[in-house]
PyMOL Python script that loads the backbone (N, CA, C, O; Angstrom):
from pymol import cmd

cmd.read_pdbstr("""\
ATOM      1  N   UNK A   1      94.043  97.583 -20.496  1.00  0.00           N
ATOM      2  CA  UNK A   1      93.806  98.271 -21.765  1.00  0.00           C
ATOM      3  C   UNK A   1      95.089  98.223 -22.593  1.00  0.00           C
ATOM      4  O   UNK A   1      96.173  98.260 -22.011  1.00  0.00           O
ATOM      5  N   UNK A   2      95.026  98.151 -23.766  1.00  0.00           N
ATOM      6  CA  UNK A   2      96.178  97.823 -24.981  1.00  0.00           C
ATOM      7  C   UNK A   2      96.164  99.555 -25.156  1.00  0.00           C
ATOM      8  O   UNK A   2      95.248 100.371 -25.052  1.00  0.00           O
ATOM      9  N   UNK A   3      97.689  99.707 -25.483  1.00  0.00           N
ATOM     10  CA  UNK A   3      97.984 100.726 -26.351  1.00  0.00           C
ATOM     11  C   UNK A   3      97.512 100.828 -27.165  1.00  0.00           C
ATOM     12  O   UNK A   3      96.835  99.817 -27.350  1.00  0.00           O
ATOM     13  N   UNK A   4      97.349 101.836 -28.273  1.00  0.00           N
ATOM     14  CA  UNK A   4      96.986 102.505 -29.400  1.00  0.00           C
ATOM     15  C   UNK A   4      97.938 101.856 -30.804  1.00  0.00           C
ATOM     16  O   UNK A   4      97.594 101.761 -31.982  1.00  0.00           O
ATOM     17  N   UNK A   5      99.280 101.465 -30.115  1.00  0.00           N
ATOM     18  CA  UNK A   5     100.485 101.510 -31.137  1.00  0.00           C
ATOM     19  C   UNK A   5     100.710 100.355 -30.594  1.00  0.00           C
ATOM     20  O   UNK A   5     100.914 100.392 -29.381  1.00  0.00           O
ATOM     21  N   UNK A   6     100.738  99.397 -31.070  1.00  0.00           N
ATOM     22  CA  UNK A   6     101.477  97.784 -30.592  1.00  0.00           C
ATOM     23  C   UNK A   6     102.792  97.294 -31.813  1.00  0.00           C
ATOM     24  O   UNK A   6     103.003  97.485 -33.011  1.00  0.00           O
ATOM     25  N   UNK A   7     103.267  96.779 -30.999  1.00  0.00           N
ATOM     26  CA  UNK A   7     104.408  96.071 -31.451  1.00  0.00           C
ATOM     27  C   UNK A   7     103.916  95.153 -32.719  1.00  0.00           C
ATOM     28  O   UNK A   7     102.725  94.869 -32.847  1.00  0.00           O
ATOM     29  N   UNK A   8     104.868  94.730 -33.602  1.00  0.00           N
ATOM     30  CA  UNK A   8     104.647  93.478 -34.264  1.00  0.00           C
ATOM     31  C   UNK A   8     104.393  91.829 -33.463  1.00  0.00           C
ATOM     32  O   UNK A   8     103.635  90.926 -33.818  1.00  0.00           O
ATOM     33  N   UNK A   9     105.431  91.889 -32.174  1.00  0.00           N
ATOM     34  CA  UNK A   9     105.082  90.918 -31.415  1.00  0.00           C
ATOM     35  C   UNK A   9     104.125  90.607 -30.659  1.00  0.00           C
ATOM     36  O   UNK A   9     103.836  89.545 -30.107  1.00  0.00           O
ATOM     37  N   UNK A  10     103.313  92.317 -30.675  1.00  0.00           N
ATOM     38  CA  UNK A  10     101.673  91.902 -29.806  1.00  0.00           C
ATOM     39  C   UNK A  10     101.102  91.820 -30.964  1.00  0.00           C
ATOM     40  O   UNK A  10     100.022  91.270 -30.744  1.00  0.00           O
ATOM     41  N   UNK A  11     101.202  92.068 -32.183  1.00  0.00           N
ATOM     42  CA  UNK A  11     100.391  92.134 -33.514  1.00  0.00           C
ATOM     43  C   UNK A  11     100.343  90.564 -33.972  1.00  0.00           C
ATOM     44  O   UNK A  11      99.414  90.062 -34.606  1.00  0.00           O
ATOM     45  N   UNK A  12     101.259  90.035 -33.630  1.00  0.00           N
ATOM     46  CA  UNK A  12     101.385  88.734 -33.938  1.00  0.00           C
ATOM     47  C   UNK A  12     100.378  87.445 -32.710  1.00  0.00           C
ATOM     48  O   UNK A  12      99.766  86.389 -32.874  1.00  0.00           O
ATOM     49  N   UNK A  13     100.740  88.422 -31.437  1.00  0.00           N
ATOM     50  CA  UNK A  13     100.101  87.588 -30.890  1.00  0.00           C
ATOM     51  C   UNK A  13      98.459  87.641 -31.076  1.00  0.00           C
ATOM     52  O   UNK A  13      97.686  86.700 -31.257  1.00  0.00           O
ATOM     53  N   UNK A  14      98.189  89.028 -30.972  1.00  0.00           N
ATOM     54  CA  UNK A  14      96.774  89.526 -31.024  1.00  0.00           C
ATOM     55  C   UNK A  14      96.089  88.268 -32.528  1.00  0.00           C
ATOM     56  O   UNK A  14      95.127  87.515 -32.377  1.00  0.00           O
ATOM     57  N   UNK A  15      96.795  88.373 -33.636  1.00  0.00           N
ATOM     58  CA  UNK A  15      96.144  87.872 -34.875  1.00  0.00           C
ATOM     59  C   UNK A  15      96.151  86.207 -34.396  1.00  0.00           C
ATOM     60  O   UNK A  15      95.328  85.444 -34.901  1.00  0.00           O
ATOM     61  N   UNK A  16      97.044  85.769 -33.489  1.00  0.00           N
ATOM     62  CA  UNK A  16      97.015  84.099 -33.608  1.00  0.00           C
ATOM     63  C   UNK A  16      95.622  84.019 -32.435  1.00  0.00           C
ATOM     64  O   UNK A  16      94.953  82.992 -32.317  1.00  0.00           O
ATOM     65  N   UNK A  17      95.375  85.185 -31.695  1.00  0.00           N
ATOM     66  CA  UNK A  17      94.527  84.708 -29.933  1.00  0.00           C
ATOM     67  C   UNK A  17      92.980  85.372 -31.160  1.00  0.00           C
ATOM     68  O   UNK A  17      91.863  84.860 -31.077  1.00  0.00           O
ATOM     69  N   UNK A  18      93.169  86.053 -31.754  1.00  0.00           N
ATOM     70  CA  UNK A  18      91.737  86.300 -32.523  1.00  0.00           C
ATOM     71  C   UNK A  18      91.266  85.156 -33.537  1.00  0.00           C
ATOM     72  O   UNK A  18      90.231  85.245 -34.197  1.00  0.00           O
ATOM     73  N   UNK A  19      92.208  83.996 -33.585  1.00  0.00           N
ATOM     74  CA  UNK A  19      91.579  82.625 -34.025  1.00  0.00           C
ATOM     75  C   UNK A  19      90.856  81.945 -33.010  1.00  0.00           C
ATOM     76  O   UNK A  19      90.223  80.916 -33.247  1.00  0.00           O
ATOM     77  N   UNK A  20      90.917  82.428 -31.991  1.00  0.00           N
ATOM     78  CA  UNK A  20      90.375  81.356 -30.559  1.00  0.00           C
ATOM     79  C   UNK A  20      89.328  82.139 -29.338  1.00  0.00           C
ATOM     80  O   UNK A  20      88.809  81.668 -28.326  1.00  0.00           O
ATOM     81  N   UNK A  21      89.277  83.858 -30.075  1.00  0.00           N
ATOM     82  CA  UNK A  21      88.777  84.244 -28.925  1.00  0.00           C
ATOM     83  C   UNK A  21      88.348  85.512 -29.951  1.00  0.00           C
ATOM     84  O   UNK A  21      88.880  85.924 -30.982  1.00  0.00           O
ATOM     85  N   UNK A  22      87.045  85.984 -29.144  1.00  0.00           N
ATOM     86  CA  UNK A  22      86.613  87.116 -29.990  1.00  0.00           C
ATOM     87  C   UNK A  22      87.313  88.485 -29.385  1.00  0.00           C
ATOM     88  O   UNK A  22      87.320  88.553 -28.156  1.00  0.00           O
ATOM     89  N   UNK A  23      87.865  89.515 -30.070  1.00  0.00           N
ATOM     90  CA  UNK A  23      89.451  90.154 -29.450  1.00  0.00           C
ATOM     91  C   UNK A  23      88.191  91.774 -28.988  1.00  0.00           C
ATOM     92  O   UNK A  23      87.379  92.250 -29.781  1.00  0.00           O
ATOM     93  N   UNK A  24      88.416  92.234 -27.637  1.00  0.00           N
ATOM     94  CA  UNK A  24      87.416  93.557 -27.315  1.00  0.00           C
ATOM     95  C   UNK A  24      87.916  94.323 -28.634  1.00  0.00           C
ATOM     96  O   UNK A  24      88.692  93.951 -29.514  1.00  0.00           O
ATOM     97  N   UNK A  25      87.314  95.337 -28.496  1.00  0.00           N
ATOM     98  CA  UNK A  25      87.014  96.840 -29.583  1.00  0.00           C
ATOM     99  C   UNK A  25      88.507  97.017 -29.307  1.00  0.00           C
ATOM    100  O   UNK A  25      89.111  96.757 -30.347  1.00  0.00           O
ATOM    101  N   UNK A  26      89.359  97.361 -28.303  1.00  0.00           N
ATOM    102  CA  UNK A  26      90.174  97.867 -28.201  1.00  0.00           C
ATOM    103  C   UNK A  26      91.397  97.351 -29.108  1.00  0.00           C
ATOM    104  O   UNK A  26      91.984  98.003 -29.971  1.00  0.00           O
ATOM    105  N   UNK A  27      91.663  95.923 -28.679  1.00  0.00           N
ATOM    106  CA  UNK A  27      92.202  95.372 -29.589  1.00  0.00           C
ATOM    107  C   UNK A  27      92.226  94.991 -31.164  1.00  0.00           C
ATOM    108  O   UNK A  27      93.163  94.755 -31.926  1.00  0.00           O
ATOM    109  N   UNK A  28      90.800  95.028 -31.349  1.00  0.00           N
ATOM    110  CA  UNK A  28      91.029  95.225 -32.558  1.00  0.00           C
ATOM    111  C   UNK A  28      91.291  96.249 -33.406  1.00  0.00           C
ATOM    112  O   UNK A  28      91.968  96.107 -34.425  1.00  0.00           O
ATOM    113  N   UNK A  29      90.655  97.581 -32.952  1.00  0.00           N
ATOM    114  CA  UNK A  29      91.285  98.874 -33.333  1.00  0.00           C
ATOM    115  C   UNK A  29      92.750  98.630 -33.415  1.00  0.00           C
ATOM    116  O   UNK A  29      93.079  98.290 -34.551  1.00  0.00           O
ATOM    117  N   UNK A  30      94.080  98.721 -32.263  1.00  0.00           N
ATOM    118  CA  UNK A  30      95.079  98.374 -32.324  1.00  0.00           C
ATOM    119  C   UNK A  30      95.437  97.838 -33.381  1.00  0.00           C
ATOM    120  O   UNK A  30      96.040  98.430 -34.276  1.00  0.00           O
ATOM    121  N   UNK A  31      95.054  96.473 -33.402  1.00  0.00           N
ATOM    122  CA  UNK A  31      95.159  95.638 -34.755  1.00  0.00           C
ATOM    123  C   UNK A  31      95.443  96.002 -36.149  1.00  0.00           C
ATOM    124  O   UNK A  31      96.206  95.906 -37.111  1.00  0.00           O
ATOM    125  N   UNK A  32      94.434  96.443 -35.698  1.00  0.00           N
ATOM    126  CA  UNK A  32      94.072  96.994 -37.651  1.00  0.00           C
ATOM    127  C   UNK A  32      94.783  98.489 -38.036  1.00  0.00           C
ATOM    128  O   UNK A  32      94.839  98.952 -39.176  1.00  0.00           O
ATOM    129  N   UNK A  33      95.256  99.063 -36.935  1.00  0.00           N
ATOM    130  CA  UNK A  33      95.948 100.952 -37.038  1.00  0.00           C
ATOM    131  C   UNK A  33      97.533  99.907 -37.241  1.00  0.00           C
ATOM    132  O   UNK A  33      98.507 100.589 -37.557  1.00  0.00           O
ATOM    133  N   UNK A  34      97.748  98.681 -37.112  1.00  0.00           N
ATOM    134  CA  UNK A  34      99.136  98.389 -37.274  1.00  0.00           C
ATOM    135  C   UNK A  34      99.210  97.886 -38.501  1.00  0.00           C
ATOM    136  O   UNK A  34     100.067  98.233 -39.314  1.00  0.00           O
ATOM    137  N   UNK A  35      98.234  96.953 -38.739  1.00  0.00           N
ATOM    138  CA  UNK A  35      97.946  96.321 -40.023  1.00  0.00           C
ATOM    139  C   UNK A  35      97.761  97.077 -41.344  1.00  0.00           C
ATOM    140  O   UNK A  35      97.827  96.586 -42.471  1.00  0.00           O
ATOM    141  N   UNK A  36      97.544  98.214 -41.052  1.00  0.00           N
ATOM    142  CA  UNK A  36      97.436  99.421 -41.786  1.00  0.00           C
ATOM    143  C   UNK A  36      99.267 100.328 -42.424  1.00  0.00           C
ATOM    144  O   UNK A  36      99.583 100.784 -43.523  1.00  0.00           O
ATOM    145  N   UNK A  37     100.118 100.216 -40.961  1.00  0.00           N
ATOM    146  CA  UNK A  37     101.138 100.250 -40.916  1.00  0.00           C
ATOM    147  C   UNK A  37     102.363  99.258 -41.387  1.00  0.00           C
ATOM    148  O   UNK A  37     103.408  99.689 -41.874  1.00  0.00           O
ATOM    149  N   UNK A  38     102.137  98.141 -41.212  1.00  0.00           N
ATOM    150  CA  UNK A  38     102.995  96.815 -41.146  1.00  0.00           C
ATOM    151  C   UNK A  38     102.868  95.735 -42.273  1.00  0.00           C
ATOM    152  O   UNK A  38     102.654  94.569 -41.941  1.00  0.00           O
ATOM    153  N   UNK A  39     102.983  96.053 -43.505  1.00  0.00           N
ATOM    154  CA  UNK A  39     102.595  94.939 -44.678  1.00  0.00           C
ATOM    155  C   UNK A  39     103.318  93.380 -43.703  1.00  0.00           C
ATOM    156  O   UNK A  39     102.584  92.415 -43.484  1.00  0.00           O
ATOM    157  N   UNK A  40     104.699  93.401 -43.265  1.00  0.00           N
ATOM    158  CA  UNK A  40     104.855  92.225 -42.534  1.00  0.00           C
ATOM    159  C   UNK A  40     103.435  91.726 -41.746  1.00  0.00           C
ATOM    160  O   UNK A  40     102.994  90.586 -41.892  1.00  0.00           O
ATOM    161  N   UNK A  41     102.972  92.454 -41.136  1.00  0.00           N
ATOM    162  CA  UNK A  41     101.970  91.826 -40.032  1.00  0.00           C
ATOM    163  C   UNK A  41     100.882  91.482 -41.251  1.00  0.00           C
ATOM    164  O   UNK A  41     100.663  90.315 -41.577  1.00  0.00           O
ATOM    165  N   UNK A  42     100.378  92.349 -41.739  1.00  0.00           N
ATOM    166  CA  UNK A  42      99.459  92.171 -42.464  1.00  0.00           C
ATOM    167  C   UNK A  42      99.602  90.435 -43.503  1.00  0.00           C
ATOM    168  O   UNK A  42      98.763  89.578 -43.784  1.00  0.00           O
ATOM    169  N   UNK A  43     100.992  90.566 -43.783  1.00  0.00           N
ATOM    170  CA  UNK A  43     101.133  89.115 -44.509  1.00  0.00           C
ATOM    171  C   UNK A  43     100.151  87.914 -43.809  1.00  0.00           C
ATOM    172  O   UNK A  43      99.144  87.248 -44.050  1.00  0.00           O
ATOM    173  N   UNK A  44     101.243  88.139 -42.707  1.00  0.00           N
ATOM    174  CA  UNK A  44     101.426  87.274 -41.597  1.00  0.00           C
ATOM    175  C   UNK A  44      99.383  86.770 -40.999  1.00  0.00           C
ATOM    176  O   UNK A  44      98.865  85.714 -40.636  1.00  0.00           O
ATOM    177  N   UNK A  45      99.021  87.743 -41.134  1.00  0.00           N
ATOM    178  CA  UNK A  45      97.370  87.924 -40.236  1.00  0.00           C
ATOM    179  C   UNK A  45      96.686  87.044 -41.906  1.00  0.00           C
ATOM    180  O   UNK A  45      95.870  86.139 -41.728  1.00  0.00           O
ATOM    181  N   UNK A  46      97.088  87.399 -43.377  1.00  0.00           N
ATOM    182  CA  UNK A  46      96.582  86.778 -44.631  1.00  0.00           C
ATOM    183  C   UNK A  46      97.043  85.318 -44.226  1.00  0.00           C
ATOM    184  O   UNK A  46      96.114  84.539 -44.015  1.00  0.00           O
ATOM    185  N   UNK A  47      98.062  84.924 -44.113  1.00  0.00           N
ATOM    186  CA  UNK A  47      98.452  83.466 -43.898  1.00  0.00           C
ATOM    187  C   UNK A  47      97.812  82.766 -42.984  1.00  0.00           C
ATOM    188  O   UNK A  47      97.570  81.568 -43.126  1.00  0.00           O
ATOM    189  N   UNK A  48      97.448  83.518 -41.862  1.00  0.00           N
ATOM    190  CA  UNK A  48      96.722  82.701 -41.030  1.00  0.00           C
ATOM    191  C   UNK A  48      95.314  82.422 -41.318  1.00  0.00           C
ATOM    192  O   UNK A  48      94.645  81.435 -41.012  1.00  0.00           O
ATOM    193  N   UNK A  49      94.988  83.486 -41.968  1.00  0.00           N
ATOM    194  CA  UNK A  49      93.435  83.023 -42.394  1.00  0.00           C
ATOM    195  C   UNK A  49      93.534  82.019 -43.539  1.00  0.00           C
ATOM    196  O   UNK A  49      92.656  81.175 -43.720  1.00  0.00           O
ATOM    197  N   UNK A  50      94.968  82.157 -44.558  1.00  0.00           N
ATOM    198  CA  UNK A  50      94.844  81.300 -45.541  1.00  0.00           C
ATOM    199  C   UNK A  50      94.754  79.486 -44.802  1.00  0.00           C
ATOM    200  O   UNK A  50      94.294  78.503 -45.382  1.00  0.00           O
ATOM    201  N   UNK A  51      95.179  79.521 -43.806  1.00  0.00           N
ATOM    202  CA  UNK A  51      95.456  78.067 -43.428  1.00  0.00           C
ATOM    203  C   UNK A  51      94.276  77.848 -42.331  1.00  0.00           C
ATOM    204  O   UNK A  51      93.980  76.689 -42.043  1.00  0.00           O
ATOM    205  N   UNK A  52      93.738  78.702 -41.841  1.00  0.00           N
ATOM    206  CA  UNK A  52      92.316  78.394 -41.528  1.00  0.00           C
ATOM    207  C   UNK A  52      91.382  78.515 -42.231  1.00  0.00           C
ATOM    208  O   UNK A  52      90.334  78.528 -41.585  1.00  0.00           O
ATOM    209  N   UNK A  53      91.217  78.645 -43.630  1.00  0.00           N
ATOM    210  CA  UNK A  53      90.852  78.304 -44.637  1.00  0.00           C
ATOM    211  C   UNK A  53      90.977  76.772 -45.290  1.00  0.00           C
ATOM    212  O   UNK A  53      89.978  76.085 -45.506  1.00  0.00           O
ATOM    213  N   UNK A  54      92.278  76.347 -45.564  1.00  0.00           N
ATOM    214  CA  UNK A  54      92.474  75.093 -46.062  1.00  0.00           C
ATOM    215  C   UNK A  54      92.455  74.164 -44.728  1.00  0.00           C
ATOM    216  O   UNK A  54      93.013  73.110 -45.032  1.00  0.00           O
ATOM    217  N   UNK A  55      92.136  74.142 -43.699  1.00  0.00           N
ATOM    218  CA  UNK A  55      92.216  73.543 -42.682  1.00  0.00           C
ATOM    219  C   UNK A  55      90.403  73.672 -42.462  1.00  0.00           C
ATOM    220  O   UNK A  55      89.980  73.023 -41.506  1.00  0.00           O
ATOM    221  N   UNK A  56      90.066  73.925 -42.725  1.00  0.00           N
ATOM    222  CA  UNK A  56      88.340  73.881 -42.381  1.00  0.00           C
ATOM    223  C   UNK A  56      88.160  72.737 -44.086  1.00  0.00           C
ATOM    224  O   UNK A  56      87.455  71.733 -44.180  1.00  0.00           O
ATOM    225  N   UNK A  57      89.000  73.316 -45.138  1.00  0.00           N
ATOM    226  CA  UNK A  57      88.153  72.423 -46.044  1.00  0.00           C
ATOM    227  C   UNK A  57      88.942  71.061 -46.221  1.00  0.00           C
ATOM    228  O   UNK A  57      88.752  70.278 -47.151  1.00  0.00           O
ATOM    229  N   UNK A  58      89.863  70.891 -45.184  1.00  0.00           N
ATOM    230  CA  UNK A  58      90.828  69.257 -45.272  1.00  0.00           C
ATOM    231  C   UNK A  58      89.831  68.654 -44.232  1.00  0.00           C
ATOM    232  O   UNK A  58      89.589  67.448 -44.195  1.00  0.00           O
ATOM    233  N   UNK A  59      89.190  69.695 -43.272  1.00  0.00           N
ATOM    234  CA  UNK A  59      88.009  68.748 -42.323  1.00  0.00           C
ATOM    235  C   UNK A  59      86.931  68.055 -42.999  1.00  0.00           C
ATOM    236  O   UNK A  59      86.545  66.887 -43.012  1.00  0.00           O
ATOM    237  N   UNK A  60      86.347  69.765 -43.884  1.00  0.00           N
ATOM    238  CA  UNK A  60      85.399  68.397 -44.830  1.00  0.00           C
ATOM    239  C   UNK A  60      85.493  67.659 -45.902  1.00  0.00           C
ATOM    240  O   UNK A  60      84.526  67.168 -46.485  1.00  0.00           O
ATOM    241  N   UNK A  61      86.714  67.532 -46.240  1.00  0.00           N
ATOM    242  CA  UNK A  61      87.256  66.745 -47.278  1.00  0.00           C
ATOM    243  C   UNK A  61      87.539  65.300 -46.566  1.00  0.00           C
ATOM    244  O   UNK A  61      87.336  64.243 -47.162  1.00  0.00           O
ATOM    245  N   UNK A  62      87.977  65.363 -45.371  1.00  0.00           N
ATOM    246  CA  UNK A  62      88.052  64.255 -45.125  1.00  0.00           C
ATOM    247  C   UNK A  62      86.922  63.416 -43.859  1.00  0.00           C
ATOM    248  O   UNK A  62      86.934  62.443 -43.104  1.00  0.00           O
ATOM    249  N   UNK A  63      86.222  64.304 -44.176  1.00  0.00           N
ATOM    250  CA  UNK A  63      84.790  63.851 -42.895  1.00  0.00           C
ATOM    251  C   UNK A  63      83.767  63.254 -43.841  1.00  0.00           C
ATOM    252  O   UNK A  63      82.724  62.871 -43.309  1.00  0.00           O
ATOM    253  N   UNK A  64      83.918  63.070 -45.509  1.00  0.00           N
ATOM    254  CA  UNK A  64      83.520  62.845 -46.460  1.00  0.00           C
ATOM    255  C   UNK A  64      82.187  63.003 -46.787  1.00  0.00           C
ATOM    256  O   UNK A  64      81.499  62.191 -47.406  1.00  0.00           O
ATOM    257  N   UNK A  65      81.727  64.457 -46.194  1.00  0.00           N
ATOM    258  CA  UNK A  65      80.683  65.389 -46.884  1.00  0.00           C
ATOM    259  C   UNK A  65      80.625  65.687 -48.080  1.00  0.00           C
ATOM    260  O   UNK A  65      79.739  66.440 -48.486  1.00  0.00           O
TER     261      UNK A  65
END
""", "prot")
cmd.dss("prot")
cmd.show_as("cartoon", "prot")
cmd.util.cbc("prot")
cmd.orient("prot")
C-alpha cells in the first residue's frame, strides 16, 4: 500500500508507470492529493500527456491514414 503523501520522486514515477499500466485507487488518490500540492509535478504529469499526445498523432501521420 502507497502512502497518502508521496514524494515528487514517487510522483514522478507513479505519472511515467500510469502510461503503461492502469495505477489501483490507491495510487491514484496519492497522485492527484500531490498534484494538487506540487505545480512542479503537475507540469511534469501535463508534459507527459503532451508528448503522448504528439506521439500518437506522428503514428498516424506517418502510417499515412
Amino acid at each position: 500500500m502507497i502512502k497518502p503523501m508521496i514524494t515528487c520522486r514517487d510522483a514522478t514515477r507513479l505519472t511515467l508507470q500510469a502510461e503503461d499500466r492502469s495505477l489501483p485507487l490507491a495510487e491514484r488518490l496519492a497522485l492527484r492529493l500531490h498534484h494538487r500540492m506540487c505545480s512542479n509535478c503537475r507540469r511534469f504529469a501535463r508534459q507527459v500527456e503532451l508528448m503522448r499526445q504528439a506521439s500518437a498523432r506522428w503514428r498516424q501521420y506517418s502510417s499515412g491514414d
